[in-house]
N, C-alpha and C positions, 0 to 999 in steps of 0.2 A: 311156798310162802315162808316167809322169814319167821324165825322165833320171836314173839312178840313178849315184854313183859311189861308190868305198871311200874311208874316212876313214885317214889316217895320219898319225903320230904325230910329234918331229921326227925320233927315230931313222930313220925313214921305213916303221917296223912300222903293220901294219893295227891302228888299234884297237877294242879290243872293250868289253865291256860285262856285269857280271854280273847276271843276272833269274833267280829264284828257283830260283839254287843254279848255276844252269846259264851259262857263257859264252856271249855273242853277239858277231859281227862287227858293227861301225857303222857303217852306209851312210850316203851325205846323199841328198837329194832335191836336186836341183841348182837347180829352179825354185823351192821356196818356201827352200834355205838350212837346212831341219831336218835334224837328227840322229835316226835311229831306228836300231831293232833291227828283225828277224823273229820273234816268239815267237809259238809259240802260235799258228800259222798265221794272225796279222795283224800288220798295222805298230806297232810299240808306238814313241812317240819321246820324245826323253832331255831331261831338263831341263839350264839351264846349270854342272849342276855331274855332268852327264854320266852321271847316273843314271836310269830310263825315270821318268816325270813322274807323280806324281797324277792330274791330270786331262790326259786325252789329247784331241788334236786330234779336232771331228767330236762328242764324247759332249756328252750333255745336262747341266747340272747342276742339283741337287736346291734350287731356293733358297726352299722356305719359313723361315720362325723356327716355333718351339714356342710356339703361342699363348697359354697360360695359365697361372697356377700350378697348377690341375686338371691338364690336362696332362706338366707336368713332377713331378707327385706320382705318378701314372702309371710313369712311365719310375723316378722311383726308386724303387718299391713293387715294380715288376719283378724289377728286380736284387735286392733285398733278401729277396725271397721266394723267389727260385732261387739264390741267398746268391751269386752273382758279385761278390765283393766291389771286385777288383779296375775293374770296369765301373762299378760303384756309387761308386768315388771320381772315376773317371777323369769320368764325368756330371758327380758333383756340381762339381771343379773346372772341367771345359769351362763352365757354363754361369752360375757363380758368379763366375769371371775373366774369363772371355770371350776367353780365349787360344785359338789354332789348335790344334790334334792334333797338329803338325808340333813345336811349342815344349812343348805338355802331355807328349810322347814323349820327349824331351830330359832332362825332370827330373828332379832326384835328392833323394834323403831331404834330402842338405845344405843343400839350398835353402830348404826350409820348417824344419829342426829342428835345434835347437844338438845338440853332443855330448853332452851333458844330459837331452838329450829336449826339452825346453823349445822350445814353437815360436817361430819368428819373426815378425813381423810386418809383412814386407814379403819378396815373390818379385820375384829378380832375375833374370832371364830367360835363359838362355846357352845355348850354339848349337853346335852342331862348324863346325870351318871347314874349307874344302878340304882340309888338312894332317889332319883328325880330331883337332885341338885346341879345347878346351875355349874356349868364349870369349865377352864378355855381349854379348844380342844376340838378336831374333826369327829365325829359322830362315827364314823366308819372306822378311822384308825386311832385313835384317841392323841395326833399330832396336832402340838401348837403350832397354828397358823398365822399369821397377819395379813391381810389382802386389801392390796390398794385399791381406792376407789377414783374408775375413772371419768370423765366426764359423758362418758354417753351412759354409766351409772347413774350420775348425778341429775341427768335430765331425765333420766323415764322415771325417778323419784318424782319429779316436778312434775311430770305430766299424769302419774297417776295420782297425786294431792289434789290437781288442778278437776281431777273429774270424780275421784272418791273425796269431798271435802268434810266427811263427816269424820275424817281423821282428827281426832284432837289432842295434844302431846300431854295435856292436863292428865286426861285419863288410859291416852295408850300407849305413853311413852315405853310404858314394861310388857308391853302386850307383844304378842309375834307378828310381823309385816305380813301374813298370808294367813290370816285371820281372816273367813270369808263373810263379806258383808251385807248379801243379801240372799236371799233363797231359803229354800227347807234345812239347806247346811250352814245359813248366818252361825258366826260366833266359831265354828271348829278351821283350822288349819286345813287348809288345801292336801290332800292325802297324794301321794306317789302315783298310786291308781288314777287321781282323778286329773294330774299333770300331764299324765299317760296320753288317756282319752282325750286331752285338746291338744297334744302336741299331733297324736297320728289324727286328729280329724284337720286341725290346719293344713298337717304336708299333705294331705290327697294332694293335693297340687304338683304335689314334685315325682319323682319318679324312681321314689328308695323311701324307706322307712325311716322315720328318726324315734328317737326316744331323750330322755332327760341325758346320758351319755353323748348322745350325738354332738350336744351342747360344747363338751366340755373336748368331745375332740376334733369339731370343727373349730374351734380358736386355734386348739395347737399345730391341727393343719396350716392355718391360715397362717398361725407365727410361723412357721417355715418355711412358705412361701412370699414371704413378706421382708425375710431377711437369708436370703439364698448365698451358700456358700460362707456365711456366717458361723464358724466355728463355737460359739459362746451360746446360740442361740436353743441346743439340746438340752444344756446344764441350766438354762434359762428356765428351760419347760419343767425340766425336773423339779425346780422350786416352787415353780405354777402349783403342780399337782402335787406337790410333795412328795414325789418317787422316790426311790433307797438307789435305783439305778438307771442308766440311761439303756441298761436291755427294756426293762419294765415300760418306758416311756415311747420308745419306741412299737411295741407292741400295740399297746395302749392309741396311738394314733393313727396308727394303720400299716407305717414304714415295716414293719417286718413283713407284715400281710402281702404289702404290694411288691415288697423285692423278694417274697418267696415265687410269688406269681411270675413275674419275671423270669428267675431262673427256671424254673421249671418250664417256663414256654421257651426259654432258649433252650433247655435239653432236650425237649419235646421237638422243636424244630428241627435242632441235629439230628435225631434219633432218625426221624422220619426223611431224610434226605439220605443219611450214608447208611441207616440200617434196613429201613422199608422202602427206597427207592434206588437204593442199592448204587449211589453215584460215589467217583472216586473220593476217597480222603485225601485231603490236602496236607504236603509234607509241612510238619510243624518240628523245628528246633528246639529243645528244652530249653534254658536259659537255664545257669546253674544261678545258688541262692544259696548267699552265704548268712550265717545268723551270728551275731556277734551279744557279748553282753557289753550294755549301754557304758557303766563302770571303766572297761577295759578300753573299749573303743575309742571313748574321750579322751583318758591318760592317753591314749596310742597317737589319736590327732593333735595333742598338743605337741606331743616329739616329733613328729613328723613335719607338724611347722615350726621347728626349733631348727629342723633339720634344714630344712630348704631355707631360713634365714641364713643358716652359716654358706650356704651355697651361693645365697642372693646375686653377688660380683662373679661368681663363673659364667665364663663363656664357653669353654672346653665342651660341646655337643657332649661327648663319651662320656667325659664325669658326670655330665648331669642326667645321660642316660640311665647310669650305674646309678644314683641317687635315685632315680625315678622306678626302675627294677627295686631297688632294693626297699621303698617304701611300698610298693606289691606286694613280694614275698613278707615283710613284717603283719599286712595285712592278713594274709595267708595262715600264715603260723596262731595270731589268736584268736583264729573264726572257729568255729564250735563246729 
C-alpha cells in the first residue's frame, strides 16, 4: 500500500472534506500526489477545487453518443410520459447545446429569460468560482462561452412552464432551472448521480448505454452526418464544445475510435489472408511521393505559368515538348 499522509492546512489544521452531508479527513497518497477521502469503505479522491471528483481514478467510463434521432425521441417520450418534467428539459438542453451537466446544473432562469418572460437568444455560461461567486465561464474548463438558443430549446422551456406552473419569475428569476420541485429532494439542484439514474433507466430501451456525455456526443454525431463532406463543419464542432483542437474533437465523438477500428479490421483481414491462409500477395507498385515546401511550390507554379504564356502561340510539338520536360525537371530540382 502506498505511503499515506494527513493533509493540512496553513493554520496547520488537518483538512477535511464534506461528502454527502457527512465530514472527511484528507489524506494524500504520497506516491501519485492525489488528495482523497475514506467514504463509504473506498478511496474516493478530490478534484482541484477540493471536492471528491466526478469521475474517480480506476472506473470505467461510459463513451458512446446517442445514435439517432429514433433514439433521442425514445429518451424524450420517456420523460414525457412518466411527466419528469424536470429530466425532460434538462435532456432536451444537454443534448440541443451540448453543454456539460456540470454548466447545465449551474443555470438560472436569468440566463435564458428577461424579467418579462421573453426569452433570450443567446446562453451565457457562468460558473461559481472557488469564492462561490457567480462568474462567466464553463464550470470544467473555466472558458467563456455564449450558446445559442435554439427553437426545440425554446419549446421544452414552454412545455415544462406549461406543466410545472408554480414557476414564478417574481421569486425565481435568480434561482437555478433544475431546482427540484417536488419530493424528499424539493428545493436542491438535480445531482450528476441522480441525471445518471434517469438517463440509464430511460435507455433500457436501447441497446447501449448512455450517460450525460452521450448527450453531447450524439449532436456532434449527428452534425456530421447531417452536413457530409462539409469541410467547415469539424472547426464548427470545435466551437460547439470549445476544443483547443480538431484531434481533441475528433476523439471526443467517436471518429478516432471508429477509424482506429477500421484499420485495424483491415490489417487484421490482410493478416489473416496472406499470413494465416497463406494465399498469394498481390504485386503492388510503389508510387514515388514527392514533398515540396508550400512557399516554394507556389513561387515555382507562378513561373511555370509565365512560362507556358510566353509559349501560348507555339505550335512547334518539339518546343513545347522541351517546355513541358523542362517544367518536370524544375519540379524535380525543388522537391525535398
Amino acid at each position: 500500500m502506498a505511503a499515506l499522509k494527513q493533509e493540512g492546512n496553513t493554520q496547520g489544521n488537518q483538512k477535511t472534506c464534506e461528502y454527502k452531508g457527512v465530514t472527511y479527513f484528507v489524506l494524500n497518497d504520497i506516491r501519485t500526489g492525489k488528495c482523497f477521502i475514506e467514504a463509504d469503505g473506498e478511496r474516493k479522491y478530490l478534484d482541484c477545487n477540493g471536492r471528491v471528483a466526478n469521475k474517480q481514478r480506476g472506473t470505467k467510463s461510459i463513451k458512446t453518443a446517442i445514435e439517432n434521432f429514433d433514439d433521442m425521441k425514445k429518451i424524450q417520450d420517456y420523460f414525457i410520459e412518466n411527466r419528469q418534467w424536470n429530466f425532460y428539459l434538462l435532456f432536451t438542453l444537454n443534448i440541443n447545446t451540448g453543454r456539460r451537466i456540470s454548466d447545465l446544473r449551474q443555470a438560472r432562469w436569468s440566463d435564458f429569460f428577461y424579467k418579462n418572460g421573453n426569452m433570450r437568444n443567446t446562453w451565457d455560461i457562468r460558473k461559481k468560482d472557488k469564492n462561490g461567486n457567480i462568474v462567466y465561464g464553463e464550470q470544467k474548463t473555466g472558458k467563456v462561452k455564449e450558446v445559442y438558443i435554439t427553437r426545440p430549446v425554446q419549446r421544452a422551456f414552454k412545455v415544462f412552464l406549461e406543466n410545472e406552473p408554480g414557476i414564478d419569475f417574481n421569486y425565481d428569476y435568480d434561482e437555478p432551472v433544475f431546482k427540484q420541485l417536488h419530493g424528499t429532494h424539493r428545493g436542491k439542484v438535480i445531482s450528476e448521480a441522480g441525471y445518471r439514474k434517469a438517463l440509464i433507466k430511460a435507455g433500457g430501451c436501447l441497446g447501449y448505454e448512455i450517460r450525460s456525455h452521450s448527450m453531447r456526443r450524439g449532436m456532434g454525431k449527428m452534425v456530421m452526418e447531417l452536413h457530409p463532406g462539409d469541410n467547415k463543419a469539424k472547426s464548427v464542432l470545435m466551437e460547439i464544445y470549445n476544443h483547443s483542437s480538431e484531434k481533441m474533437t475528433n476523439r471526443y465523438i467517436g471518429e478516432t475510435a471508429k477509424l482506429e477500428k477500421e484499420y485495424m479490421d483491415d490489417f487484421g483481414e490482410k493478416y489473416e489472408k496472406y499470413v494465416m491462409d497463406g494465399e498469394e500477395i498481390p504485386f503492388t507498385v510503389k508510387k514515388p511521393v514527392s514533398v515540396y515546401d508550400n512557399s516554394e511550390l507556389r513561387d515555382y507554379i507562378l513561373c511555370a505559368m509565365g512560362k507556358m504564356l510566353d509559349f501560348k502561340d507555339e505550335t512547334d510539338p518539339v518546343k513545347l515538348m522541351e517546355v513541358y520536360n523542362g517544367i518536370l525537371n524544375g519540379l524535380e530540382m525543388i522537391a525535398k
